[in-house]
N, C-alpha and C positions, 0 to 999 in steps of 0.2 A: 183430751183437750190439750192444744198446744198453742201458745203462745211468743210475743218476742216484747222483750224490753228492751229499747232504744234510746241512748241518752247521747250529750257532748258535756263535756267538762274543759273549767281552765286550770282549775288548780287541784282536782284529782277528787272535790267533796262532794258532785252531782256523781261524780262514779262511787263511791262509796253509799251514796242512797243508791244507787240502782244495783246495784249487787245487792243491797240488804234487801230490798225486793224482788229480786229474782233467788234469791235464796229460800228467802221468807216463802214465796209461791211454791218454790220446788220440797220444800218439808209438807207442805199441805196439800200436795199429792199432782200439785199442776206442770206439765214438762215446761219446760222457758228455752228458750236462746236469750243470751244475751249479749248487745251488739254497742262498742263505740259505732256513733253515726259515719265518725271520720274510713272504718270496715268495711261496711256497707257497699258493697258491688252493686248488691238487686234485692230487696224484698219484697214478694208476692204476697200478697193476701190469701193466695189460692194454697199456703203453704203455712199459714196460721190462724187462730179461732180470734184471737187477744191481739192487742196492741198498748203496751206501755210507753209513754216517751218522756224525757226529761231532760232540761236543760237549765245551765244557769242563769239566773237573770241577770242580762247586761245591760246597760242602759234603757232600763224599761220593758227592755224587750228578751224573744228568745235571741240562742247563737245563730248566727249567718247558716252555722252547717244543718242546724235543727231545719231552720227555714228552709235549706233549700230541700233537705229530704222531703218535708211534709209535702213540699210543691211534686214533689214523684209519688206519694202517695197514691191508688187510682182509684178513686169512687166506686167504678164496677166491683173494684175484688175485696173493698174494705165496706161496702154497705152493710147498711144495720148491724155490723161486727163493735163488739165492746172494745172499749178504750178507756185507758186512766191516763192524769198526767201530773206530774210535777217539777217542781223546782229548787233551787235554790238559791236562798236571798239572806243579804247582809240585813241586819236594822234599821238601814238607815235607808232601805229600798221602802218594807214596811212603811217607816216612820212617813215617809216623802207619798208611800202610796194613800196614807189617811189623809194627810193634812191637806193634798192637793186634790180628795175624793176624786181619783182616778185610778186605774190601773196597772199595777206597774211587774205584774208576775208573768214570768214567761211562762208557766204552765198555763195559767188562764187566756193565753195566747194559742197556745197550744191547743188546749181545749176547743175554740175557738175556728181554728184553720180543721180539726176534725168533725166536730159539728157539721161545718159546712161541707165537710165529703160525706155526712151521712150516715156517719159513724156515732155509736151508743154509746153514751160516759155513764160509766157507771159510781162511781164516785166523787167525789168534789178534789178541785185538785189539792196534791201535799207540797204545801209549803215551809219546806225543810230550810231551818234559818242557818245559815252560815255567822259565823264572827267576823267580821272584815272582809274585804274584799277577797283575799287569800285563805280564809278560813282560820282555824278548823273547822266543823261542825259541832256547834251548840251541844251541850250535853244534853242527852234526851231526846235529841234528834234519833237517833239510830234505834232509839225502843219507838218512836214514834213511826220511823218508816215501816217497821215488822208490823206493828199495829194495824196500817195502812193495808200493806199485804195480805195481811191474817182477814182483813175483812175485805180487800178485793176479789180474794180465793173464793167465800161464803158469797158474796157474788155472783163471780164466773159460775159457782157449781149452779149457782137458782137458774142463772141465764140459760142453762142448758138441757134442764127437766122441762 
């Protein structure tokens, strides 16, 4: 089984979750690639089982480069293929996404744009909190991402008996 985890980051703490999850996979026996979006030449579906994607939430939403990879995504080569996704958000995304009872995580966006190609979520997305805009990441964050991976591995394995 192989895999890709795809993220963008602005200030370096979406790429620190998506390392601690392509690490995390790769101890528990799954191959990974793992790709800044901004890298990204071409990804086939015909060339992995998985799809991880991650970006940070920016006004509401995901990053412009998330969005436009998803938009090359192709339904033929990514059907019924598993997917996770997450993100990461300051407090004040959370606080603003309660109170306004709407949506405001890029990965649930994300989620969202792959649903609609047909693609299997096997997890609920990880919403990795940032401190301010610029971070760091929240303490607990980083056992929280491994956590995430540890059970998206016991996933992937079921998905494929």
């Amino acid at each position: 089984m192989k895999g890709t985890v795809v993220y963008d980051t602005s200030y370096g703490n979406t790429k620190t979750i998506a390392e601690t999850i392509a690490e995390t996979l790769k101890e528990s026996g799954i191959e990974v690639d793992l790709f800044g979006v901004k890298d990204i030449r071409k990804l086939s579906g015909k060339d992995y089982d998985f799809l991880v994607v991650g970006s940070p939430t920016r006004f509401g939403t995901m990053s412009f480069a998330i969005r436009g990879f998803l938009g090359k995504v192709k339904t033929e080569e990514w059907l019924n293929k598993p997917f996770a996704a997450f993100d990461t958000e300051n407090p004040e995304n959370i606080e603003k996404a309660q109170a306004e009872k709407k949506e405001w995580s890029a990965g649930e966006k994300i989620s969202d744009k792959l649903r609609d190609k047909k693609m299997n979520q096997l997890l609920p997305v990880l919403k990795a909190v940032v401190l301010g805009q610029k971070g760091p990441v929240k303490e607990g964050e980083i056992e929280r991402a491994k956590e995430y991976a540890r059970e998206l591995a016991i996933k992937l394995k079921e998905n494929t008996v």
